[in-house]
C-alpha positions, 0 to 999 in steps of 0.5 A: 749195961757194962762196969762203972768204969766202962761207961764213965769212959764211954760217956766221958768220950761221948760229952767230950766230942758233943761238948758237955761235961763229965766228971770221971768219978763214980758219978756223972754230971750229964746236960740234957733237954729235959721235958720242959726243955730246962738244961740241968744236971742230975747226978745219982750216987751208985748206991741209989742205981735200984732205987732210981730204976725202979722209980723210973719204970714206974713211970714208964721210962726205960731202963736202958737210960740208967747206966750202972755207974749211976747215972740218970739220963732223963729223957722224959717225952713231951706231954704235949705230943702224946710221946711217950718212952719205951717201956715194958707192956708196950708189945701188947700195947702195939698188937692191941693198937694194930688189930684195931686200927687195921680193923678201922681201916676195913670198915672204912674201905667197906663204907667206901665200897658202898658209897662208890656204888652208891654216888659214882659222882662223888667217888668216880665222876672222872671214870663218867667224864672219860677222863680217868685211866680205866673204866672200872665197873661202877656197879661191883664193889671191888672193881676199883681195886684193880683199876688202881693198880692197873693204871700206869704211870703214862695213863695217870700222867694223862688223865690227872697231870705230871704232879699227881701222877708222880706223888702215887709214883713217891709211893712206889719209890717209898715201897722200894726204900723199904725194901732195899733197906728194911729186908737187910735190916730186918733179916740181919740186923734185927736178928743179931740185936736180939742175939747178941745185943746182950738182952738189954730190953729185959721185959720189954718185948717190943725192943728184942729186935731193936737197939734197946736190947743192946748194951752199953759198949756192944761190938754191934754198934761197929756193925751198925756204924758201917750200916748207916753207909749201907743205908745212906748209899742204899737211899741215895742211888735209889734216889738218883735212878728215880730222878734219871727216870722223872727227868725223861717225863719232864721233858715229854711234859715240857714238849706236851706244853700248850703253845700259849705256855710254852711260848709265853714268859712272865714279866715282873718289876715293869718300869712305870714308862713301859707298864702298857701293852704298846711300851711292852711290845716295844721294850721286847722288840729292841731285845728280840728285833725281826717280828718275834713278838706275838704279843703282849699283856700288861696287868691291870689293876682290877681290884675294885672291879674283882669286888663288885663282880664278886659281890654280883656272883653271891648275889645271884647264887642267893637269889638261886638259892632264894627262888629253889626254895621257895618253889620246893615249899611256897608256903614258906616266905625266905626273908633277909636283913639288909642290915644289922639294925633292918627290918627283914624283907623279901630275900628274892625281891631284895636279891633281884634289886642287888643285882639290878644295882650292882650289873650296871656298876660292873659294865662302867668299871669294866669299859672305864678301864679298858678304855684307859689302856692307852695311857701308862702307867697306874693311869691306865690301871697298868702294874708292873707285871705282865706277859710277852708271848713269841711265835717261836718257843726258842725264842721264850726259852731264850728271854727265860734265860736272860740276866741283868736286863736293868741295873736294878735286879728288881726290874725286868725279872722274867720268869716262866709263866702259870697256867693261864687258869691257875693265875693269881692276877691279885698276886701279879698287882702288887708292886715288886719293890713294895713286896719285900715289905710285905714278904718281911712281915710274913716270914715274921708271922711263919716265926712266930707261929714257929714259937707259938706252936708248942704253947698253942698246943699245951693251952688246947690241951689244958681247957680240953681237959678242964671241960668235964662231959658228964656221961661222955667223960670216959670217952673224952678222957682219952681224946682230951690229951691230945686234943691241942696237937690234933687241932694244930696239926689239923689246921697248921696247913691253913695257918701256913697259907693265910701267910702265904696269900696275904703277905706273898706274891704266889701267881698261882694256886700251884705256887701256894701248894709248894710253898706249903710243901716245903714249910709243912715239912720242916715243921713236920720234921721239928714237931712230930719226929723231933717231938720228944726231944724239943719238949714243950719250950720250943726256944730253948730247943732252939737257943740251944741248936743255935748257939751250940750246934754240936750238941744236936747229936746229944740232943737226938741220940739222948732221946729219939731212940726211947720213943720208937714204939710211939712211932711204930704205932704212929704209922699204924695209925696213918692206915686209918688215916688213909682210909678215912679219905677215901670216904670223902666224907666232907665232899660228900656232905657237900653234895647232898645238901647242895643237891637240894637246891641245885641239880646234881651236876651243879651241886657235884661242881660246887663240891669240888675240890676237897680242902686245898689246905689239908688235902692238897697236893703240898700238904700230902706231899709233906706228909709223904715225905715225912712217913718216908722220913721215920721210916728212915730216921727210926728204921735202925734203932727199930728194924720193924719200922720198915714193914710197917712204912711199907704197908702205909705207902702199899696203902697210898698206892692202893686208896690214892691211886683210886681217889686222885685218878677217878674220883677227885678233880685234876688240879693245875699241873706244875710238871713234877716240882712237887716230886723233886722237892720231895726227893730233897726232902728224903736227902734231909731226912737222911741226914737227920739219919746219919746226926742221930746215928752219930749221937747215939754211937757216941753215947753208947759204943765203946770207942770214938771210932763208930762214932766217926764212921756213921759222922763221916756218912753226913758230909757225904750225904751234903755233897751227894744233895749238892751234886743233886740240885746241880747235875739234874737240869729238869726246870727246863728243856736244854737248848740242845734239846730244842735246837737239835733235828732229834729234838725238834722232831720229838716235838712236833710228835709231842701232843700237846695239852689242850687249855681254854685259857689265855693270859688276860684277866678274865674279869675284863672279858664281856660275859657270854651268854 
């Protein structure tokens, strides 16, 4: 590791830059985040360097964090994530961990293998619907294999929309990350760590390839300085030639629009003296003169009638469920309880009264408010939303664009509208104003569950340990520990949405799906690849950041490079994942209990789609992204990252490119929002890079300089996501590309994409037959 005197200088630099204190004897007094996230000092004489060593392997620490001049630097994982530190005995650990989860993983494809022979309705009922990209073999066991790799990009656009299609295509991009950045690491760098780093991994196998076989002061951290440029530049044309390449499909996507989209903008913030169809119209054809209005709709309140339709529909799948039953067994009498305190009665003849009394109820709300359309304003059961639809897109185009319609910036705000059957009408009833409220009470519960995260896990944890299983409790032993950030983890998605559908405006199920995307992400990226160095107090974690925003490089390069076997058996662990959802496990549950009481077309409907929450496409999306971000973030410090990331998004090409295509249902299609907000996100999780790189240069290189070199790839990488966001028009069609003669024959080629919606309530609609 060096002379005492080298590493005194060294780290006297290091806490000079990052601002913390050094005292330049024999001893340093170092500030760290320990594992309960408590700053304080710990000082250790030279004399007692062995005997610290040794106490600090015992407990698994590695042996890198002590220098010769005697310091301790503590960098303990948190408990609560199951991290732990690299240590000896980890190699054999990780081989163990591979083998068995790459055998899980098997298994998992052979069970599907046999259950998609077995319930083409579950795992293939688009390849029956004619709807998938191919048409693989049902009856043979490894037809899907080729029918995922076979089908291109334009088919999956076709059969299950721009969004999905490009998050199997995130894969791809991942893959190519890996490939570009990992085989020169891996090649060159990985092999210069083991020969020259100076062996100071010792017995930890699993490191000779990684920074913690280098020692205090090596040159090579001069050749990994210049390598995060490497890395930086490497990612971010890649990201650039993959977004040049989305923005031709967005714009066959925008020009394949149905017309009822295409031509039709979003209004919200409505005046009350213009919250009717007819003063809408009239609003519009002042800002648009000559007959360019189709139409307008404005939203009405519907509330209590979306109720009593709602308490209509239980009621006739009970008494569905009621009458099948009782047909498959007349000897049993189905019974239910009108009230808590009721005596049981006949359920079908009580369904059938529900229903009787509830159907007339539902015909005089819906006539009362249609007939009241007349009138403005709430009178009329009118809300400040609505829609205006134009013969010509330019014109829609045009309203997209235009600002300061009202002096009040909450008025007349004009957007681009949902799919007609992905709207959120409950959303769209809400008042704009009175909205802020509400959004202020829901970024307040997102904080809280912000600072709540860390403790909710430690409790899970201890009552999970406190419960004792009897003959069960070897086995409950090793689940028990990571029981608290198994649940959170499992049910954050859902925490995160019941926030966002009771306290914002989303107009869409789409819209939700990318709110959650981007929250899940950032919390991803505090709690499962900053896990070890947030520690179980989340805000002193974050008093810290706030109040000293330097000492982020300290903070990371003083833990994150001692946790990456955790990592390396993390994304192991992800294969297994993976596989498991191709089993469909719940979908299928679901099916073949429904398939008692209704026939298998039904019960295939009512099973459908998996949960939104978990298995959506925001929450994949951000799982996505944050594979692709330990890859980058711990593919230096650990060049066997990159094979192993790799191998998981060779695996979401494989298992997704069967499952969304052929087997899951097609969701409503945003045009690619998802898969821009992912590329953002590689841009964070660079710069995440390039801090970490910073912090651990300056802690272990000799000098300031590499230290600089790799800081200097951070303002680089906040300049490159500014020319991003900015050189990138994607959001719409540019106006050259619909006026032009070029453009205006490329959209009358355009096919567009048949729809069955229309922007009126369906609840105001009289039923068909």
């Amino acid at each position: 590791w060096g002379g005492a005197e080298a590493n005194a200088r060294a780290y006297r630099r290091a806490d000079v830059l990052l601002g913390e204190d050094v005292d330049a004897s024999g001893s340093c007094s170092v500030n760290l985040l320990q594992q309960d996230m408590r700053i304080h000092s710990r000082s250790v004489s030279t004399a007692r360097f062995k005997e610290a060593a040794s106490q600090l392997n015992s407990v698994g620490r590695d042996p890198g964090l002590l220098n010769s001049s005697g310091t301790t630097r503590t960098l303990s994982a948190a408990a609560w994530s199951g991290v732990k530190m690299n240590a000896a005995g980890d190699l054999e650990a990780f081989l163990t961990a591979l083998c068995t989860n790459s055998g899980m993983a098997a298994i998992c494809v052979c069970i599907f293998m046999v259950l998609r022979v077995r319930y083409p309705l579950v795992y293939s009922n688009n390849v029956l619907s004619k709807v998938a990209p191919n048409s693989p073999d049902l009856t043979r066991y490894w037809s899907w294999v080729a029918a995922s790799w076979q089908a291109t990009t334009a088919d999956r656009i076709a059969s299950i929309g721009l969004d999905n299609a490009m998050l199997v295509e995130f894969s791809l991009f991942s893959m190519k990350v890996c490939l570009v950045v990992g085989l020169p690491t891996c090649l060159i760098l990985g092999p210069m760590n083991a020969m020259f780093g100076g062996h100071a991994a010792d017995e930890d196998h699993l490191s000779f390839f990684s920074f913690g076989n280098i020692e205090q002061g090596s040159w090579l951290y001069w050749i990994h300085a210049f390598g995060v440029w490497g890395v930086v530049l490497a990612v971010v044309k890649l990201v650039w030639k993959a977004q040049e390449k989305f923005i031709h499909l967005r714009w066959a996507w925008l020009r394949g629009m149905p017309d009822i989209r295409a031509n039709t903008v979003l209004v919200e913030g409505i005046p009350e003296e213009y919250q009717s169809a007819n003063k809408l119209r009239e609003f519009f054809e002042v800002l648009f003169p000559g007959g360019k209005v189709k139409d307008t709709y404005c939203v009405r309140d519907t509330t209590a009638l979306c109720k009593l339709l709602y308490r209509l529909d239980e009621a006739k799948k009970a008494l569905h469920e009621a009458e099948t039953r009782a047909a498959l067994d007349p000897a049993v009498r189905l019974t239910v309880r009108p009230s808590i305190c009721g005596a049981p009665v006949d359920a079908a003849q009580y369904w059938r009264r529900e229903i009787a009394k509830l159907e007339p109820q539902v015909i005089a709300l819906r006539k009362e408010i249609r007939d009241a359309s007349e009138h403005i304003g709430p009178r009329g059961y009118h809300c400040p939303s609505g829609f205006v639809t134009f013969y010509n897109r330019s014109d829609a185009e045009v309203a997209l664009r235009l600002t300061e319609i009202s002096s009040d910036t909450l008025e007349w705000m004009v957007d681009t509208p949902p799919d007609p059957n992905d709207i959120c009408w409950r959303d769209l009833m809400w008042d704009t104003k009175l909205q802020i409220g509400r959004a202020s009470i829901g970024y307040g519960l997102m904080v809280g569950l912000y600072f709540a995260y860390v403790p909710l896990i430690i409790g899970i944890t201890s009552l999970a340990q406190l419960i004792h299983m009897g003959p069960l409790q070897p086995l409950w032993k090793g689940i028990a520990p990571t029981m608290g950030l198994t649940v959170m983890m499992s049910f954050l998605p859902t925490f995160i949405i019941w926030i966002f559908k009771l306290f914002f405006e989303l107009k869409a199920e789409a819209w939700a799906q990318l709110r959650l995307q981007r929250w899940y992400f950032w919390f991803q990226l505090v709690f499962v690849v900053m896990a070890s160095a947030v520690g179980q107090n989340i805000k002193v974690f974050t008093n810290t950041l706030a109040t000293r925003p330097f000492a982020i490089f300290g903070v990371l390069g003083d833990s994150l490079p001692f946790s990456t076997h955790f990592y390396m058996n993390f994304m192991v662990l992800q294969w297994v994942t993976h596989a498991m959802n191709l089993l469909r496990y719940v979908n299928l549950s679901k099916f073949q209990t429904l398939a008692l009481i209704y026939d298998e077309d039904q019960a295939r409907a009512l099973s459908e789609p998996e949960d939104q929450d978990f298995y959506g496409l925001g929450s994949r999306s951000a799982r996505w992204s944050i594979n692709l971000a330990i890859g980058l973030v711990y593919g230096t410090l650990c060049p066997l990252m990159y094979p192993l990331v790799f191998l998981n998004f060779a695996l979401c090409r494989l298992f997704y490119g069967y499952l969304i295509p052929f087997a899951e249902t097609r969701k409503p299609d945003l045009g690619g929002v998802f898969w821009v907000t992912q590329l953002k996100h590689v841009f964070h999780g660079l710069v995440l890079y390039a801090v970490l790189m910073t912090g651990v240069l300056a802690r272990r290189a000799d000098s300031y300089a590499p230290c600089f070199v790799a800081a200097s790839s951070i303002a680089f990488l906040v300049l490159a996501l500014r020319r991003f966001e900015s050189h990138f028009s994607w959001e719409r069609l540019p106006f050259h590309e619909l006026m032009s003669d070029a453009g205006k024959a490329l959209g009358k080629l355009a096919v567009k994409r048949e729809t069955s919606g229309q922007y009126v309530q369906v609840e105001l609609l009289e039923p068909t037959a």
